[in-house]
C-alpha positions as CSV (number, residue, x, y, z in Angstrom):
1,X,47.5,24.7,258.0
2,X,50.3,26.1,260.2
3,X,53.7,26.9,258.1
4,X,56.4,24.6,257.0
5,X,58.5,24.8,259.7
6,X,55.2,23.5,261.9
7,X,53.8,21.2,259.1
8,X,57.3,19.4,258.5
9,X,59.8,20.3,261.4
10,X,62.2,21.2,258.6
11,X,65.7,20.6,260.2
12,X,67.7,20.8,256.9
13,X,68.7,23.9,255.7
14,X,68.7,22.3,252.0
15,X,65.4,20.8,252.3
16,X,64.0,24.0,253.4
17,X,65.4,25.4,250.9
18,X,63.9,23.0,248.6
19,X,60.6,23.1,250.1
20,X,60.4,26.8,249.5
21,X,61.4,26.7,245.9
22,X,58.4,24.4,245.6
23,X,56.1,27.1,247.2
24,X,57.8,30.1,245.3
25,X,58.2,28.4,241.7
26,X,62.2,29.5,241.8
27,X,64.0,26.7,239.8
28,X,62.9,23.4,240.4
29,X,65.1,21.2,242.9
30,X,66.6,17.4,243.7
31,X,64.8,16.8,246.9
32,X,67.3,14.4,247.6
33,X,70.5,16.4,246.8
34,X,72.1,17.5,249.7
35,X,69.3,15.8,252.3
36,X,70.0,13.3,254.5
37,X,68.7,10.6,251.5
38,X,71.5,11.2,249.9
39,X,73.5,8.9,252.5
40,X,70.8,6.0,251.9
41,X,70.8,3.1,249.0
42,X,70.1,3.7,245.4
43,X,66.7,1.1,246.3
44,X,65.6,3.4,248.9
45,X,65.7,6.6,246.6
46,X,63.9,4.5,244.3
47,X,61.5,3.7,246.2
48,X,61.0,7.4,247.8
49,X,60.7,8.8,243.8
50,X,58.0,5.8,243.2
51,X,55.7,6.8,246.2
52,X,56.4,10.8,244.9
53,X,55.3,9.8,241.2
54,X,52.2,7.5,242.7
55,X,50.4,10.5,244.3
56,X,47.5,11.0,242.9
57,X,47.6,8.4,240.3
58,X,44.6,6.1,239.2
59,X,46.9,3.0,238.0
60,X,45.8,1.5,241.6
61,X,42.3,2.0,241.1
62,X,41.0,-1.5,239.4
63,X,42.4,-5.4,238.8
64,X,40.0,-7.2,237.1
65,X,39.7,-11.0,237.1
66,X,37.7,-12.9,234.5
67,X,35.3,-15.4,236.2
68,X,34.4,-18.8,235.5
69,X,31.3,-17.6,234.1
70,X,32.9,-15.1,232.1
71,X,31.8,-12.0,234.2
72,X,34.6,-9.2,235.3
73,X,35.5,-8.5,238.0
74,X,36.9,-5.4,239.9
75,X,39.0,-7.3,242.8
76,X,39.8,-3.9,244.3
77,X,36.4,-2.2,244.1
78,X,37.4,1.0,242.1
79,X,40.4,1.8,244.0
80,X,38.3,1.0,247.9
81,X,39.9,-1.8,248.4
82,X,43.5,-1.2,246.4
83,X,45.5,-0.3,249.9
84,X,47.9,-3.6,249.6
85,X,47.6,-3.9,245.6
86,X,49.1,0.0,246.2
87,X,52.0,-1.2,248.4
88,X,52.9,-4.0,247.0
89,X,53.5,-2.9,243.2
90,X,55.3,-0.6,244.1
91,X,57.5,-2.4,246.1
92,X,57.1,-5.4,243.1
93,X,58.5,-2.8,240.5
94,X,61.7,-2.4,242.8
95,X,61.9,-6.0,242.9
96,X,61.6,-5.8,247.0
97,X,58.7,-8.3,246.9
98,X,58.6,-11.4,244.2
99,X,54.5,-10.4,243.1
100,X,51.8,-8.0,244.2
101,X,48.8,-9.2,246.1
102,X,45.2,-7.7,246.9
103,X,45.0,-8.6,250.5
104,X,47.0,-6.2,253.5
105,X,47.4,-10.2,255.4
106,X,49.2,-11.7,252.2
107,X,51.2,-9.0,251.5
108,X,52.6,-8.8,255.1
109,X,53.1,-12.6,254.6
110,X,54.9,-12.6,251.6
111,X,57.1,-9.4,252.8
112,X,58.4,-11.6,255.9
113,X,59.0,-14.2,253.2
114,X,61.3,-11.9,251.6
115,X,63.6,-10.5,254.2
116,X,61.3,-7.0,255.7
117,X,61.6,-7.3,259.6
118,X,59.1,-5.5,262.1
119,X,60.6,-2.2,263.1
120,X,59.8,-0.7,266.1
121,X,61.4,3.3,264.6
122,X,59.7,3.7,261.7
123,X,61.5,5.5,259.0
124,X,61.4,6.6,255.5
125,X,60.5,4.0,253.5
126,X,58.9,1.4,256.1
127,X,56.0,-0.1,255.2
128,X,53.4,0.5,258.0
129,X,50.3,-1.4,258.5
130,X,46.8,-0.6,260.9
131,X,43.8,-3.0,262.0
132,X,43.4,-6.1,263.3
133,X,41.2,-8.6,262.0
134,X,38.8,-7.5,259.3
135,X,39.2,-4.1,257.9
136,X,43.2,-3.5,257.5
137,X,45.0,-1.1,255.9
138,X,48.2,-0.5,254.8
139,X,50.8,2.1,253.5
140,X,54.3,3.9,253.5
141,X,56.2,6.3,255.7
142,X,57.6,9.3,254.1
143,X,58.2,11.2,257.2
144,X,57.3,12.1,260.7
145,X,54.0,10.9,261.3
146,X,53.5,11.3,257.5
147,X,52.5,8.1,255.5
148,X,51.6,7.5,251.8
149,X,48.5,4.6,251.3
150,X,45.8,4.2,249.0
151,X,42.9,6.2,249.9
152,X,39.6,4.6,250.0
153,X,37.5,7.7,250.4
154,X,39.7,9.4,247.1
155,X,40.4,5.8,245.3
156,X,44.2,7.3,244.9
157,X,47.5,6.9,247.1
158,X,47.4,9.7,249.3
159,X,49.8,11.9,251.9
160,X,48.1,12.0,255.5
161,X,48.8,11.7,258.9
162,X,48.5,8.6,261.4
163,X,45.2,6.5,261.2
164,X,43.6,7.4,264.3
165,X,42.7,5.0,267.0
166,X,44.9,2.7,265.4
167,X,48.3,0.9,266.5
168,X,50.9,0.8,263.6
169,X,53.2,-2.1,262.6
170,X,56.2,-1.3,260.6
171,X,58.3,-3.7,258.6
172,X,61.8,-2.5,257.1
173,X,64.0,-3.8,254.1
174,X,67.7,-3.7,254.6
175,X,67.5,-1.6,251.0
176,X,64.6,-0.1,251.2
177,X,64.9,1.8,254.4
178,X,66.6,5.3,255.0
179,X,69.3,4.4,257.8
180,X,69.8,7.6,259.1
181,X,66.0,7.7,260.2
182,X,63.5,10.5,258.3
183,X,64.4,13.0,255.6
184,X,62.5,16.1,255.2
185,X,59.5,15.3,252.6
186,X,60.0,17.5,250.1
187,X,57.7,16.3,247.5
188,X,54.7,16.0,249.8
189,X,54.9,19.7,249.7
190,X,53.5,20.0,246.0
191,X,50.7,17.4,246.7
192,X,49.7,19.9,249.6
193,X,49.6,22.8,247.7
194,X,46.9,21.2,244.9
């Protein structure tokens, strides 16, 4: 892994700054103080702090459903299948969608529904979606070419790069999107470094 100025294309002096304390274990830092977030809504740094606290967490990893014959039922396999359940409770708890669904199709659906338009820049806190029919997937952007979704392979949301050999659609929220364009991640840093 090259070094942070590589990784992230740190432009902000504070974030750097930031970024480094992380790294060094000086006295811990607001990533958003100083940083370009700071000139975004109180939704969007809401939402950025959600996707930081939901790294690594299992809370995604099962909904069950009680059948008709009384069996139970994982509806997201374990965390496989949990990429739009992921996605859209978070964006539920911030009240930016009315309910969370299990499927990426219904969750794009009910986003239109509810004022997110398709984006063609994709910034921090867009929702970004891959596939076509049949296996979709779907997650948030927290920085250049960085996105946040529910890993199948890990059953846990995630930090990685672009889906390869994919084409990405992004949908925006008036609140919910930084509208300068990216910040500097700074919490991705300490996901990297476990």
């Amino acid at each position: 892994m090259g070094s942070l100025q590589e990784v992230f294309s740190v432009s902000d002096m504070r974030s750097a700054n930031a970024a480094n304390s992380i790294f060094h274990g000086s006295t811990p830092v607001d990533p958003f103080e100083g940083s370009l977030l700071a000139e975004t809504t109180e939704i969007h740094k809401k939402l950025m702090r959600s996707i930081e606290q939901s790294l690594g967490s299992s809370a995604y990893r099962h909904y069950f459903q009680v059948t008709s014959q009384g069996e139970v039922d994982d509806l997201v396999e374990g965390g496989d299948r949990a990429c739009a359940f992921y996605v859209s409770r978070i964006l539920t708890k911030l009240g930016l969608l009315p309910c969370a669904h299990l499927r990426v199709s219904s969750t794009l659906e009910c986003m239109v529904r509810n004022g997110w338009e398709l984006d063609e820049s994709p910034r921090n806190g867009d929702v970004v979606a891959w596939g076509a029919l049949g296996r979709q997937h779907i997650g948030m952007v927290v920085g250049p070419d960085l996105y946040v979704s529910n890993s199948s392979e890990y059953e846990k949301p995630i930090v990685h790069p672009q889906v390869v050999g994919e084409s990405p659609t992004y949908l925006s929220h008036p609140e919910a999107t930084a509208e300068v364009g990216y910040h500097d991640p700074v919490f991705i840093l300490a996901e990297l470094r476990q």
